[in-house]
LOZAGU-362452 format. One record per residue (C-alpha): residue number from 1; residue in one letter; x, y, z. Coordinates in nm, 4 decimals, m for minus. Layout:
<rs>
R	NUM	a	X	Y	Z
...
</rs>
This chain:
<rs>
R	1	x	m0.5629	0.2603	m4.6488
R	2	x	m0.2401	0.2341	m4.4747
R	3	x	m0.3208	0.5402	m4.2804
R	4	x	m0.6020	0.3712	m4.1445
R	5	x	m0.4420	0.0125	m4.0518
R	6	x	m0.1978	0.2762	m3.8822
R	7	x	m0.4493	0.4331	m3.6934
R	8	x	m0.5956	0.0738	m3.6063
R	9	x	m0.2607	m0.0224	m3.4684
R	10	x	m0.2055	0.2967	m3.2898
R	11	x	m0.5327	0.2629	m3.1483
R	12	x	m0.4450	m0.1456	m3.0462
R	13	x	m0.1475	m0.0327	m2.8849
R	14	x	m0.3323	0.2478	m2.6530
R	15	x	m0.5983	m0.0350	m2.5527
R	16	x	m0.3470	m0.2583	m2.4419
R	17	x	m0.1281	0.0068	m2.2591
R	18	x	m0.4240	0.0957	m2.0394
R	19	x	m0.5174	m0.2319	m1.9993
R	20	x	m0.2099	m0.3246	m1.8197
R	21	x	m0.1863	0.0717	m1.6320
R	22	x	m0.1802	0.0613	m1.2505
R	23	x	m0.4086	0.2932	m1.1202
R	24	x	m0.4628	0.4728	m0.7460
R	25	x	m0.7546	0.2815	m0.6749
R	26	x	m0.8975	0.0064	m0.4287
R	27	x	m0.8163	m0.2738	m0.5640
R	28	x	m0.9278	m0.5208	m0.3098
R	29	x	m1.3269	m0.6966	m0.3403
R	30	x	m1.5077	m0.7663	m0.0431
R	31	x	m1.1570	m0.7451	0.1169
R	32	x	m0.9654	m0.9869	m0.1235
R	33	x	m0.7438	m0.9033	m0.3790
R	34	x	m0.9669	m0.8993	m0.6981
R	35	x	m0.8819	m1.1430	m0.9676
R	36	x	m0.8319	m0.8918	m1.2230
R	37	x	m0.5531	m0.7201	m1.0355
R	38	x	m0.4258	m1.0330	m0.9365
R	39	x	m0.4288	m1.1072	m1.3183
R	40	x	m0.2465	m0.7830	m1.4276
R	41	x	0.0274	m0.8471	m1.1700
R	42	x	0.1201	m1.1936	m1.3314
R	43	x	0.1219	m1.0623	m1.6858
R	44	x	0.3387	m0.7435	m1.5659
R	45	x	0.5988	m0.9440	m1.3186
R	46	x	0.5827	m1.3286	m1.4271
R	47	x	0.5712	m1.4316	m1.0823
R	48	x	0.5135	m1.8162	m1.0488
R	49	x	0.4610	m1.8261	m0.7064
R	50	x	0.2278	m1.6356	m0.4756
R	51	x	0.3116	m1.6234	m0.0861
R	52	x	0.0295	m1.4406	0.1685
R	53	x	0.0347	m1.3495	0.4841
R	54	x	m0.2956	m1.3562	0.6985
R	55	x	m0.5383	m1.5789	0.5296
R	56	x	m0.8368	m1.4283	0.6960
R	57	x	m1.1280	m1.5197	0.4830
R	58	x	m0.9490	m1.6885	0.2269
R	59	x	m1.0649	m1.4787	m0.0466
R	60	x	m0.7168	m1.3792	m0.1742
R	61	x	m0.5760	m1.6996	m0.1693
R	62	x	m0.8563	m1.8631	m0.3669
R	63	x	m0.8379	m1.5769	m0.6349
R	64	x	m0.4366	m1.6336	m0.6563
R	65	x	m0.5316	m2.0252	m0.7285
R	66	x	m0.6176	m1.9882	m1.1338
R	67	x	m0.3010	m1.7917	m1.1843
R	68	x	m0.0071	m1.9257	m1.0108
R	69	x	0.1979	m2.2554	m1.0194
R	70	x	0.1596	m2.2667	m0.6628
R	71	x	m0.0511	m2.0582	m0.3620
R	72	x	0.1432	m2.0633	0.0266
R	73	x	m0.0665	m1.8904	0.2880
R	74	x	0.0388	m1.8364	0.6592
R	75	x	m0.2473	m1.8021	0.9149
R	76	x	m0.1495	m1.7180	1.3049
R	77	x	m0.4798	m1.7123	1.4436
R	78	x	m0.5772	m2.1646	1.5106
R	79	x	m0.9606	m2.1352	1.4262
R	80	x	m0.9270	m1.9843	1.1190
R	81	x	m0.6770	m2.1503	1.0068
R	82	x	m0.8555	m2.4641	1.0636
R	83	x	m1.1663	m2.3595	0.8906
R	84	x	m1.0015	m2.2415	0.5962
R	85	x	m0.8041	m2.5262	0.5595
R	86	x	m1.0745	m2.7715	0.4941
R	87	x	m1.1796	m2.4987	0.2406
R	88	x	m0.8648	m2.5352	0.0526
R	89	x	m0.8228	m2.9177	0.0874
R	90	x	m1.0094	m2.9344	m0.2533
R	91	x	m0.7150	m2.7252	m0.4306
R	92	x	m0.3549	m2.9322	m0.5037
R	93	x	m0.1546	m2.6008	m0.5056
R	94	x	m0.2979	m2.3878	m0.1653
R	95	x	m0.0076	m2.4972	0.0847
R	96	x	m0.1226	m2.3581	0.3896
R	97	x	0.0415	m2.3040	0.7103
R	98	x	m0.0396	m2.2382	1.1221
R	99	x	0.1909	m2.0338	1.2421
R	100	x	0.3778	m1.6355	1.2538
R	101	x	0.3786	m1.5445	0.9175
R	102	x	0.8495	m1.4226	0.9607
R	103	x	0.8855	m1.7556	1.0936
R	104	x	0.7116	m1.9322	0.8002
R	105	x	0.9042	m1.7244	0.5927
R	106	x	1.2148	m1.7808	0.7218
R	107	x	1.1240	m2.1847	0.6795
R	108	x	0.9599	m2.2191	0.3425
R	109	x	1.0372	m1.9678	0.1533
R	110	x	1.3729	m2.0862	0.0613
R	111	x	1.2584	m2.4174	m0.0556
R	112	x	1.0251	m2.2814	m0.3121
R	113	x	1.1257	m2.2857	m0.6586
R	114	x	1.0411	m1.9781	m0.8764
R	115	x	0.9603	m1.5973	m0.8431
R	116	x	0.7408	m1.5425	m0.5597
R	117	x	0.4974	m1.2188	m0.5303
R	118	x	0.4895	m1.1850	m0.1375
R	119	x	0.1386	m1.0110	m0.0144
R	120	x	0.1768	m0.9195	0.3350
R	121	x	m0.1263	m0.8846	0.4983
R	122	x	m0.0733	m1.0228	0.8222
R	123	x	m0.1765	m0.7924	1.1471
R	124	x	m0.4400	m0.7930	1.4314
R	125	x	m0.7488	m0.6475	1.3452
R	126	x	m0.9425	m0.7030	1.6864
R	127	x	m1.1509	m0.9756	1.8017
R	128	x	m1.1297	m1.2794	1.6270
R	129	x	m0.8176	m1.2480	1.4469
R	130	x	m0.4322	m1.3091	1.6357
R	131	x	m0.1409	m1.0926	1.7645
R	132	x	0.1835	m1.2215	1.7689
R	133	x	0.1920	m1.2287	2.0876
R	134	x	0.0092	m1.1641	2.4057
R	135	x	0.0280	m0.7957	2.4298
R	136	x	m0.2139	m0.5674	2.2884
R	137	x	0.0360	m0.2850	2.3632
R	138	x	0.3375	m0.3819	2.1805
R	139	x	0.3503	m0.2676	1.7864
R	140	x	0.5069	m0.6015	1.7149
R	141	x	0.1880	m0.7902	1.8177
R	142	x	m0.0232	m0.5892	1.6242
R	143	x	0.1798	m0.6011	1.3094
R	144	x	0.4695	m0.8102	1.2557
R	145	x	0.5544	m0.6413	0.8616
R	146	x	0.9338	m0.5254	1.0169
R	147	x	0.9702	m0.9191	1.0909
R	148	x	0.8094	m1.0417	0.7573
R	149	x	1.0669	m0.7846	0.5296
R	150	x	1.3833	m0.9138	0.7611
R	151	x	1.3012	m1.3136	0.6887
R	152	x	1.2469	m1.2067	0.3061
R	153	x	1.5727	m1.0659	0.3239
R	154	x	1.7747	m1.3109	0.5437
R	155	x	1.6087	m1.5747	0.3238
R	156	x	1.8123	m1.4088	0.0443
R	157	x	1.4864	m1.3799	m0.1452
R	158	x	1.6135	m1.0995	m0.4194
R	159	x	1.4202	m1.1755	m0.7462
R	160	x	1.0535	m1.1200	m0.5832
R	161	x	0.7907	m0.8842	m0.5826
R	162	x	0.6279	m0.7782	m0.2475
R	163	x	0.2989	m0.6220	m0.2099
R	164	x	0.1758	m0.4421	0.1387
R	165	x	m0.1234	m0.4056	0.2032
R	166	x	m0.3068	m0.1382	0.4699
R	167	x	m0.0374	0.0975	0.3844
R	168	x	m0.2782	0.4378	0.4999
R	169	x	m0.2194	0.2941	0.8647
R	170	x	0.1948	0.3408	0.8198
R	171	x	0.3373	0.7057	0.9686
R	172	x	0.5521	0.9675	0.7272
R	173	x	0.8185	1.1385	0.8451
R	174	x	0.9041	1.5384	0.7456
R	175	x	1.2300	1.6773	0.8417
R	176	x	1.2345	1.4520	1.1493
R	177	x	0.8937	1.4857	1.2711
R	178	x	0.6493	1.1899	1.2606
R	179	x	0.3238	1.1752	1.1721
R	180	x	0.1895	0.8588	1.3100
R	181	x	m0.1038	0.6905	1.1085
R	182	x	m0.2013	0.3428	1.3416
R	183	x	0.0771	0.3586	1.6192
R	184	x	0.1842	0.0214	1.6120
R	185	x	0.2957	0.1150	1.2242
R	186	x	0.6624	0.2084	1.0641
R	187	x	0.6684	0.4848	0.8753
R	188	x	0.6691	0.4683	0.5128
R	189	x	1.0639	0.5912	0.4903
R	190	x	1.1421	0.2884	0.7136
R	191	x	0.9952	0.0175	0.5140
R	192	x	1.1743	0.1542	0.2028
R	193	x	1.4574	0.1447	0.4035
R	194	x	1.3811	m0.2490	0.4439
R	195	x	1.2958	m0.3278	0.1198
R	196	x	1.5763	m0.1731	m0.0325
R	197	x	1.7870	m0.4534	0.2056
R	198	x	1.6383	m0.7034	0.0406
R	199	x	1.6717	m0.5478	m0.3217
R	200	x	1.8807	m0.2403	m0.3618
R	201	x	1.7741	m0.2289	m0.7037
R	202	x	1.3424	m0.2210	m0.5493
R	203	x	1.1298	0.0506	m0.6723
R	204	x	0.8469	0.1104	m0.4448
R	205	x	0.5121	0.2715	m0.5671
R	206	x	0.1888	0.3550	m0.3999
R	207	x	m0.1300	0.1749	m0.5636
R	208	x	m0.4175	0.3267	m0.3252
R	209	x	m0.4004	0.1643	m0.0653
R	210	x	m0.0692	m0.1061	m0.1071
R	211	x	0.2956	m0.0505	m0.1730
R	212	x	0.4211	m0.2411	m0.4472
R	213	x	0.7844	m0.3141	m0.4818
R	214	x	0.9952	m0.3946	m0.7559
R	215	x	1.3152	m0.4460	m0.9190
R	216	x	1.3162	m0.1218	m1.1536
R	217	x	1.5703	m0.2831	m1.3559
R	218	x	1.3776	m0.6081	m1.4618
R	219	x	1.0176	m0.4151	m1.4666
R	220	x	0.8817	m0.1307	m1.6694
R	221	x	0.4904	m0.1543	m1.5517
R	222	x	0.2975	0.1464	m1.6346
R	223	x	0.1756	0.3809	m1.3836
R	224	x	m0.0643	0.6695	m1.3840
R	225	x	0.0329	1.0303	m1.3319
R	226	x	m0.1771	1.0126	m0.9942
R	227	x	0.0401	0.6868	m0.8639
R	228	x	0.4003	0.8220	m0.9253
R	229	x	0.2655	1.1808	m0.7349
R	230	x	0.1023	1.0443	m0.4611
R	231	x	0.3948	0.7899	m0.4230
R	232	x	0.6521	1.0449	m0.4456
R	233	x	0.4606	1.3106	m0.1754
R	234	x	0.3878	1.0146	0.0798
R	235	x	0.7548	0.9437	0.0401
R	236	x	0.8486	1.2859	0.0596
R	237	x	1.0908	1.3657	0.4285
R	238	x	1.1268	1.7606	0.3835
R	239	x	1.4535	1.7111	0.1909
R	240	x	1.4098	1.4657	m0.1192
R	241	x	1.1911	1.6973	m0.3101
R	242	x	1.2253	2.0803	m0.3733
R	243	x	0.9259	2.3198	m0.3412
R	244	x	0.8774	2.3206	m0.7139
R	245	x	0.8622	1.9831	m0.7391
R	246	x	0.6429	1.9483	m0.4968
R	247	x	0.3772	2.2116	m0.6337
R	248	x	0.4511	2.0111	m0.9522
R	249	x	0.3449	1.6663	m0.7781
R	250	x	0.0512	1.8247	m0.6390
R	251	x	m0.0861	1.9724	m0.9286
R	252	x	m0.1245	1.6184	m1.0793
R	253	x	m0.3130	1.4949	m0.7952
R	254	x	m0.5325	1.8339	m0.7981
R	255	x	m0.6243	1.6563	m1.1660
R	256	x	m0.6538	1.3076	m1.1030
R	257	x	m0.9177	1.1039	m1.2974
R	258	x	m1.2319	1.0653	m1.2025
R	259	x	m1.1511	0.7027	m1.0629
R	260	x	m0.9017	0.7836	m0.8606
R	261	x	m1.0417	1.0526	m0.7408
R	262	x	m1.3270	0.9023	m0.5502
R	263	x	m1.0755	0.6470	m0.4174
R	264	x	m0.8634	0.9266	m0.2448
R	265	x	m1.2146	1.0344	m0.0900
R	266	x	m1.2768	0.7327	m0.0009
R	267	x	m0.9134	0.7108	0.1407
R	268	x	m0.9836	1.0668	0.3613
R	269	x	m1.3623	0.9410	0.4791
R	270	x	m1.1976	0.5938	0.5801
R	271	x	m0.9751	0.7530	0.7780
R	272	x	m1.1791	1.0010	0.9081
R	273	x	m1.4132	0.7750	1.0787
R	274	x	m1.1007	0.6119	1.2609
R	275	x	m1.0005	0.9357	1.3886
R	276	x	m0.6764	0.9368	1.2691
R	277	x	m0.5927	1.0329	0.8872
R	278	x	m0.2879	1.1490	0.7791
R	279	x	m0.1509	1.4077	0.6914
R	280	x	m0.1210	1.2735	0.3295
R	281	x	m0.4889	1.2086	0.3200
R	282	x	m0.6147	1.5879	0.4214
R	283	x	m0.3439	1.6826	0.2066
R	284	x	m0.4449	1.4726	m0.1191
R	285	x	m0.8034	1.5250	m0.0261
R	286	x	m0.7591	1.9214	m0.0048
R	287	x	m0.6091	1.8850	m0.3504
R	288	x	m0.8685	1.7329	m0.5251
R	289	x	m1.1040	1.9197	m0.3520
R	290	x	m0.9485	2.2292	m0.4729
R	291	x	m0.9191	2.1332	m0.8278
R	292	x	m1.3003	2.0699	m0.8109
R	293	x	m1.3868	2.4215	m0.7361
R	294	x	m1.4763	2.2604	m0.3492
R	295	x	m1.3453	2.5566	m0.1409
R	296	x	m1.5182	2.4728	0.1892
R	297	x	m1.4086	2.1228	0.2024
R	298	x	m1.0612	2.2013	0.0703
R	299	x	m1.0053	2.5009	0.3354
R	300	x	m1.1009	2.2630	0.6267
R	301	x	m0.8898	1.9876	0.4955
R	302	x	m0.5732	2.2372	0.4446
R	303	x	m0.6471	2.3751	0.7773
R	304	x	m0.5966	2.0405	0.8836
R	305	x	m0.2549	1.9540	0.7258
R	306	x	m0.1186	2.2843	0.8854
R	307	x	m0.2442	2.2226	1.2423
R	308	x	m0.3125	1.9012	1.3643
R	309	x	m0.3997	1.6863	1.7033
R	310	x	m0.1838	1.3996	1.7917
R	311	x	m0.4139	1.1462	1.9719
R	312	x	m0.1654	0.8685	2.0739
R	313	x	0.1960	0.8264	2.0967
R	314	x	0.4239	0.5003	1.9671
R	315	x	0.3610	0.3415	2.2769
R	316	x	m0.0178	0.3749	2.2665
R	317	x	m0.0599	0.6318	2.5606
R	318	x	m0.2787	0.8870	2.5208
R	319	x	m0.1270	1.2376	2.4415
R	320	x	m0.3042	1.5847	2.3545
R	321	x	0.0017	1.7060	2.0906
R	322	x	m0.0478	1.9693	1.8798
R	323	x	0.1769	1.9420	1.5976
R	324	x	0.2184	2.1780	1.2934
R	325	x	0.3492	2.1601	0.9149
R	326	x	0.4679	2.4936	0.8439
R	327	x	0.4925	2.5286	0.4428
R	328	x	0.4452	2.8234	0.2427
R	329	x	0.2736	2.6143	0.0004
R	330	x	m0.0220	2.5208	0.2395
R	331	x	m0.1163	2.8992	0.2976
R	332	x	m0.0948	2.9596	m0.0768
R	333	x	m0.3881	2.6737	m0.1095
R	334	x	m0.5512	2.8352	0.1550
R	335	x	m0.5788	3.2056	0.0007
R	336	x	m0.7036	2.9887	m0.3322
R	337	x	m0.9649	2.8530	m0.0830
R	338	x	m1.0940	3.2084	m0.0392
</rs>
């Protein structure tokens, strides 16, 4: 008998572990945060505020509503702004705001009361939505995330937790050389670098397609093996990682769970169709595509990783650059290929 009530508790405990595990997945609905995420978040961090940037169809900020004390969302562009806001009139705690999402920042964040969970969301996304200002050319019109991380910080916002969202359009950089994902983006190394001024003590993590940030000495969420390897790779520069560990990290993505999985093919179509993936997504695409015994699909991935075509530079010209990753490793996965 008291092997079985322990086997009923061990069991318990296992349910509620994976309930509250953070997976490499989408976990956005019809382009909102979903609630259950949303959910998980509060129960992990014990935010009591929740502060977004770019309303756009309001979806996220009326899925925030059930679980927060209070919802503040900044919208740049006037019409929607307006249309949403007779949306939310009905709602005593939506607090929203016309205006660039920094400067809002900078003016009501430091009259709110109680942890805030920042989702930054804010960038142009063609016709109908806003830049910053009138110059499709400039990176800060097209996303103003650099602006939004320095007003969290000069706001002396510490005890938060910051969500980004879109992060497959930000660059990497490997021993110096950039691989841009959407031009007008930072790399990923440079917004750690800017979270890590707000909180030295921020962890940041990869959740498919958002960076999550936290302070790894209040937090201990759970995280699958896929998160903390694709996390760690995408934040790899060519010098934080040796070779082993590397071959280590990408073994667990070669394994992934079926979930995650299709997400990260979902990730490397996305991006395909833009014309512009990664080199992370041929790389974690290639993996999984390996480990599946798909050889033709991995080798062209691969061959993509070691030789690719730069399309634009940082300043949105055109350019015809052909730049290579030269790593042992990648012909290694490429004999496997066959």
């Amino acid at each position: 008998m008291k092997k079985y009530f322990l086997f009923l508790h061990v069991l318990c405990m296992t349910t509620c572990m994976q309930g509250g595990v953070f997976k490499f997945v989408d976990y956005k609905v019809k382009d909102s945060l979903g609630k259950n995420f949303i959910k998980n978040m509060v129960e992990t961090f014990k935010p009591d505020i929740f502060f977004e940037t770019g309303t756009w169809n309001g979806g996220t900020t009326l899925n925030a509503v059930p679980y927060f004390k209070s919802v503040y969302t900044v919208e740049l562009h006037e019409k929607i702004f307006n249309s949403k806001k007779k949306k939310f009139s009905q709602f005593k705690n939506i607090y929203a705001y016309n205006g660039k999402s920094a400067n809002t920042i900078k003016r009501v964040a430091p009259t709110i009361n109680g942890r805030i969970l920042f989702w930054l969301d804010a960038h142009f996304s063609g016709e109908g939505t806003a830049l910053t200002f009138n110059d499709p050319s400039a990176a800060k019109a097209i996303t103003p995330i650099r602006e939004e991380l320095a007003a969290i910080q000069e706001a002396n916002i510490q005890d938060c937790i910051i969500l980004i969202d879109d992060i497959r359009g930000f660059g990497t950089k490997i021993k110096n050389q950039e691989y841009i994902g959407c031009w007008a983006y930072p790399t990923l190394q440079e917004v750690k670098e800017l979270l890590l001024k707000i909180n030295d003590d921020f962890e940041c993590v990869l959740l498919g397609d958002m960076l999550l940030a936290y302070d790894k000495n209040k937090y201990q969420p759970n995280f699958t093996q896929t998160v903390q390897a694709c996390t760690k790779t995408r934040l790899y520069d060519g010098y934080n990682l040796s070779d082993e560990q590397l071959l280590q990290l990408e073994e667990k993505i070669m394994h992934a769970s079926t979930e995650e999985k299709e997400f990260i093919k979902q990730l490397y179509n996305k991006m395909t169709d833009y014309k512009d993936p990664m080199l992370w997504h041929d790389m974690w695409f290639a993996l999984i595509e390996l480990g599946s015994g798909n050889y033709r699909s991995a080798r062209k991935a691969f061959s993509k990783v070691k030789v690719r075509k730069q399309l634009f530079n940082k300043n949105r010209k055109k350019v015809s650059k052909t730049i290579r990753y030269d790593h042992w490793r990648i012909d290694t996965y490429l004999n496997a290929c066959g």
